[in-house]
C-alpha positions as CSV (number, residue, x, y, z in Angstrom):
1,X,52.1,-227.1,-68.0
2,X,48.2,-227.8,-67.3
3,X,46.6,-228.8,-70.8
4,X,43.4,-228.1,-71.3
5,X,43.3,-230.7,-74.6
6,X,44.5,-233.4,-72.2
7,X,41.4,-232.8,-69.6
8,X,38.9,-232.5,-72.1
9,X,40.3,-235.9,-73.6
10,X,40.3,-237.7,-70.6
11,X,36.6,-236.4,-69.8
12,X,35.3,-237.1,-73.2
13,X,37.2,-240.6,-72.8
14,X,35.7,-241.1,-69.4
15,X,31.9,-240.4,-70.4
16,X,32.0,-242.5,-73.6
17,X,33.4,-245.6,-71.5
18,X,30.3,-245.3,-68.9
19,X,27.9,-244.9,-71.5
20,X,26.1,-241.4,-71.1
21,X,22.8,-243.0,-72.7
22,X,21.9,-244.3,-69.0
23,X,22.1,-241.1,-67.6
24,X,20.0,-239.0,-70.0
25,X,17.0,-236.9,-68.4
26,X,13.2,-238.5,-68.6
27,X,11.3,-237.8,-71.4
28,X,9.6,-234.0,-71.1
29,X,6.3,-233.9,-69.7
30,X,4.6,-233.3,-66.4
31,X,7.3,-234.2,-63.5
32,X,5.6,-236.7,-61.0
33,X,7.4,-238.0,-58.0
34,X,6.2,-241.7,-57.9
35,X,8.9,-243.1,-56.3
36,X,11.9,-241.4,-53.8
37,X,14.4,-243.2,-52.4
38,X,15.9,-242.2,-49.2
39,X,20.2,-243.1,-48.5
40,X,21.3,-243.1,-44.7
41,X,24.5,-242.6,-44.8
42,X,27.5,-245.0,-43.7
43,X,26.4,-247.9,-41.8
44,X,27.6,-251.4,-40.5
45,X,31.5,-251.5,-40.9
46,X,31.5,-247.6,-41.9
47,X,31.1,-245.3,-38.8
48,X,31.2,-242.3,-40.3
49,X,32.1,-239.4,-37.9
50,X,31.7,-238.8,-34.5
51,X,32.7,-243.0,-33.6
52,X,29.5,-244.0,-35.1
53,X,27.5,-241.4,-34.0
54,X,26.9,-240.5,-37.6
55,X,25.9,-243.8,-39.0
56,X,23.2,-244.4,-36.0
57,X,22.0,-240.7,-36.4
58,X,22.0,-241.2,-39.8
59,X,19.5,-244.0,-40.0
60,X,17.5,-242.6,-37.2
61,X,16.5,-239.3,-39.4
62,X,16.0,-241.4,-42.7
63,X,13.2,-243.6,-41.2
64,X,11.6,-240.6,-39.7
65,X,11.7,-238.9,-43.3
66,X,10.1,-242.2,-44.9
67,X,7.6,-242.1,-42.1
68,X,6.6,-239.2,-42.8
69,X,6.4,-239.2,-46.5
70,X,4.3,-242.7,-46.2
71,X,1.7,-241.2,-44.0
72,X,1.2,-237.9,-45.9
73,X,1.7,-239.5,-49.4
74,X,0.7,-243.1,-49.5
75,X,0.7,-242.9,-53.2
76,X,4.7,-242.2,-53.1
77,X,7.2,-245.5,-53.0
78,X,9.6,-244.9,-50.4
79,X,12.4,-247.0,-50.6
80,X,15.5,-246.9,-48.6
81,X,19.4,-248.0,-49.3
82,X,19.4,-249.5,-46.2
83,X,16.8,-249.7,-42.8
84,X,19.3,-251.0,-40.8
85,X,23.0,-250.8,-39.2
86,X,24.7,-253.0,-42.4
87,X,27.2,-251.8,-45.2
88,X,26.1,-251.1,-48.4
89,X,28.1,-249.8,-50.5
90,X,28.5,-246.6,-52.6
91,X,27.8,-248.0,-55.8
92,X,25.0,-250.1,-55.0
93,X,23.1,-247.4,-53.0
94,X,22.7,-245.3,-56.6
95,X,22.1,-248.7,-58.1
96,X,19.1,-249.4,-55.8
97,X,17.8,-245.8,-57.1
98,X,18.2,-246.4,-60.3
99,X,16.8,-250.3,-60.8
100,X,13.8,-248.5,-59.0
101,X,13.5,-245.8,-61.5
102,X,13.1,-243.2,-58.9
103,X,12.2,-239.5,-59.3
104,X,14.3,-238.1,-55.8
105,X,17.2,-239.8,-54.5
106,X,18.3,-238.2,-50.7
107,X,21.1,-239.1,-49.2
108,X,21.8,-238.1,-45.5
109,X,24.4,-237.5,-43.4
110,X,26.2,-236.2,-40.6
111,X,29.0,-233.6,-40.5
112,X,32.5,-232.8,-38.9
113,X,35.2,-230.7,-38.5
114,X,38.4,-230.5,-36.6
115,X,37.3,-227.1,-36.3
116,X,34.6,-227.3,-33.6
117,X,33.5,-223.4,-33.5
118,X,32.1,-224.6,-37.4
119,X,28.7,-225.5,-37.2
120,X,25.0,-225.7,-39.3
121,X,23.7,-227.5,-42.0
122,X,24.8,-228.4,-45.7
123,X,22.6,-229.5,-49.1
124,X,24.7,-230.7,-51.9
125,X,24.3,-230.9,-55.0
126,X,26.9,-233.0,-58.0
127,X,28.7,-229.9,-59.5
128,X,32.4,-228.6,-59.6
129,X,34.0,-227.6,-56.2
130,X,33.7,-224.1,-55.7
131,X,35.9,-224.6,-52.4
132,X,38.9,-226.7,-51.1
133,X,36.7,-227.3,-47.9
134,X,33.8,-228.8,-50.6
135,X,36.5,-230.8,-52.1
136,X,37.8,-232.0,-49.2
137,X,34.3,-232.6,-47.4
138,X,33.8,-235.0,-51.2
139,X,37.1,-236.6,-50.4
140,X,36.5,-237.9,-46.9
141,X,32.7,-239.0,-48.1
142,X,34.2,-241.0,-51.1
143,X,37.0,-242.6,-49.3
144,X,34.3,-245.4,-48.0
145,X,34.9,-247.0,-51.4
146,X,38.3,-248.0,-50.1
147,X,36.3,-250.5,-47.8
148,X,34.7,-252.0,-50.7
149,X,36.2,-255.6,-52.7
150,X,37.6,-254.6,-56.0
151,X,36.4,-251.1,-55.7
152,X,39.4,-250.0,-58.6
153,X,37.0,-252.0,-60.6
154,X,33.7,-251.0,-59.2
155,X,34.5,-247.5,-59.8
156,X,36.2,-248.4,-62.8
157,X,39.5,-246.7,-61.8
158,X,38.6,-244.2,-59.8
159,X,40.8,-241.8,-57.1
160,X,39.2,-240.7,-54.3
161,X,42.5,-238.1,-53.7
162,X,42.2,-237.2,-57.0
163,X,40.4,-233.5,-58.2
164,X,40.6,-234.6,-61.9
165,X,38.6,-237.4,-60.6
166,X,35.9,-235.3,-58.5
167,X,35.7,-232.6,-61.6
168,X,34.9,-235.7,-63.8
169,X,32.2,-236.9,-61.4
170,X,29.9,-233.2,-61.6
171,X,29.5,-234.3,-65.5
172,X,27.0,-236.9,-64.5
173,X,24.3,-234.8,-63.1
174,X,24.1,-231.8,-65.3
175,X,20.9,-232.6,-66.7
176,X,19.3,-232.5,-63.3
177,X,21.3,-230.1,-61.4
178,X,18.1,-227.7,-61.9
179,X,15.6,-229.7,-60.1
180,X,18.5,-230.7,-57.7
181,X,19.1,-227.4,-56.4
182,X,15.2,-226.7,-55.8
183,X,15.1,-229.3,-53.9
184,X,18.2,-228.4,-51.7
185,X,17.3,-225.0,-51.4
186,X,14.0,-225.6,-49.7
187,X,15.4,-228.0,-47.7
188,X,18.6,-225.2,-45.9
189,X,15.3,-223.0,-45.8
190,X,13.5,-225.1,-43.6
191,X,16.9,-226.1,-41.8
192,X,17.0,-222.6,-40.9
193,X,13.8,-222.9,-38.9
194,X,15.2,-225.4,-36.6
195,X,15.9,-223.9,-33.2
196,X,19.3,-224.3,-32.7
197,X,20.4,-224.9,-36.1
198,X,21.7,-222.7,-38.7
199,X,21.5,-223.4,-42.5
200,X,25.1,-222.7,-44.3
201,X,23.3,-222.8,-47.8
202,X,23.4,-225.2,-50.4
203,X,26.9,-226.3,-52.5
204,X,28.2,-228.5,-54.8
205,X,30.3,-230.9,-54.7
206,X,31.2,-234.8,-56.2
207,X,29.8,-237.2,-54.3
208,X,30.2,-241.1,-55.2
209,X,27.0,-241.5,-53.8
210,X,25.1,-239.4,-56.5
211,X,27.2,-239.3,-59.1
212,X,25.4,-242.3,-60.8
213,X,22.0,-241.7,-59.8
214,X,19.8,-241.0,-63.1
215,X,17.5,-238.4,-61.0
216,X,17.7,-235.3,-59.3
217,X,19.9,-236.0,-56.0
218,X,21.2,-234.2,-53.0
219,X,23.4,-235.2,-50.3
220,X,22.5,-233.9,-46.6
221,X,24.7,-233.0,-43.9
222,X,22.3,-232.6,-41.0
223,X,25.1,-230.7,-38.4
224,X,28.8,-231.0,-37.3
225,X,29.2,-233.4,-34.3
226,X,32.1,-231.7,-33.7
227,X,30.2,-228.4,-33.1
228,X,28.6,-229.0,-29.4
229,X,25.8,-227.1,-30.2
230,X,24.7,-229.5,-33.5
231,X,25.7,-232.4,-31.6
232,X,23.1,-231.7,-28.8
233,X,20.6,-231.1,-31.3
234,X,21.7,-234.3,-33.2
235,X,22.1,-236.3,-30.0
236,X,18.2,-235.9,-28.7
237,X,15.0,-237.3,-30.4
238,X,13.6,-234.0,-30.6
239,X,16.3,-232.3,-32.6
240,X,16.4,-235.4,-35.2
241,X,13.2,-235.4,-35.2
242,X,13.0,-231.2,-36.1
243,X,15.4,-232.4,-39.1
244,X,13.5,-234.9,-40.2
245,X,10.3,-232.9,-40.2
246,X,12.3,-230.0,-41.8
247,X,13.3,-232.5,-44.8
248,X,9.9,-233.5,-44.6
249,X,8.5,-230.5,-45.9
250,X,11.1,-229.4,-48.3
251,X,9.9,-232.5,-49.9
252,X,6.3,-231.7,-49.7
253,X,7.5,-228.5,-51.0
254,X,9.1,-230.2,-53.9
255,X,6.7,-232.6,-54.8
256,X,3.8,-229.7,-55.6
């Protein structure tokens, strides 16, 4: 039988051992977004889906976002995980975000499905899975770690295939799910306005790449490869270039 006592154990266990004190919310006052990083997914050794498509994709939208934030807001640090095709791992792309003290962390990606009528775009947020499609979405993102040296010890025991694991993960960003999900949400609206794109909404889910950030984060999935209408849009300049504008202003959006 399920016990409840047992889970709560294990979660109080879990949080104490990680030290909760890193990831408390800033001090109240006037939010200012000084510093954003920006996360392209997968990279180097890591495809990610569509046979690399996703990783080179990926990258391409990122710089285009940080472009774009530099020129409108040259008073805004952009920094990003990586500017390049390498491997960085899951851990140390939060790290980089949090050694930088930043005020956004966005993390973007590609999607795909063996079901290739499925198509449109996807914000997450850290929270509990509301559906075994989110959960199993989390699991194929978080399975990268298994490339990683010592990654049992990285993530300090962590199981990708595990949903204890991923419901333990959503505790992190409570404190900024708030600001999280305003950011997401402006960014399916403007998702929405990109011809041949559809927004599916924003949704939660337990990311390893956010789940140690100490700022509001969101994890993008820009379209489903496997959907030939996304991947047309994902496969020309233009159409990356309509996401990457779209993300653009959610930010500009956010940031007022």
């Amino acid at each position: 039988m399920f016990s409840y006592k047992i889970l709560l154990t294990s979660i109080l266990t879990v949080l104490f051992y990680l030290g909760l004190s890193a990831f408390a919310p800033k001090p109240s006052g006037e939010y200012v977004i000084n510093t954003v990083v920006l996360d392209a997914g997968h990279g180097g050794k890591d495809p990610g889906a569509g046979n690399g498509r996703e990783k080179k994709y990926a990258l391409d939208i990122t710089l285009r976002v940080g472009r774009k934030i530099k020129d409108a807001y040259p008073d805004v640090r952009v920094i990003y995980t990586r500017n390049s095709d390498v491997f960085v791992p899951l851990h140390e792309r939060a790290a980089i975000a949090n050694r930088n003290k930043a005020d956004l962390f966005i993390s973007i990606h590609c999607n795909a499905n063996t079901k290739p009528h499925i198509k449109g775009t996807e914000t997450y947020v850290m929270g509990l899975h509301k559906t075994q499609d989110n959960l199993d979405l989390a699991k194929k993102e978080n399975n990268v770690i298994l490339l990683e040296e010592d990654y049992k010890k990285t993530y300090k025991g962590f199981n990708p295939e595990s949903p204890l694991a991923h419901i333990m993960l959503a505790n992190y960003q409570h404190a900024f799910m708030t600001q999280s999900t305003n950011f997401a949400a402006k960014v399916e609206k403007h998702f929405d306005k990109v011809n041949g794109m559809r927004s599916r909404g924003v949704k939660q889910a337990g990311f390893l790449v956010i789940w140690e950030t100490t700022m509001p984060s969101v994890l993008i999935e820009t379209g489903y490869l496997s959907n030939p209408d996304d991947s047309k849009v994902l496969g020309s300049e233009s159409g990356r270039e309509e996401l990457a504008e779209a993300i653009f202003k959610a930010f500009a959006e956010y940031k007022k």
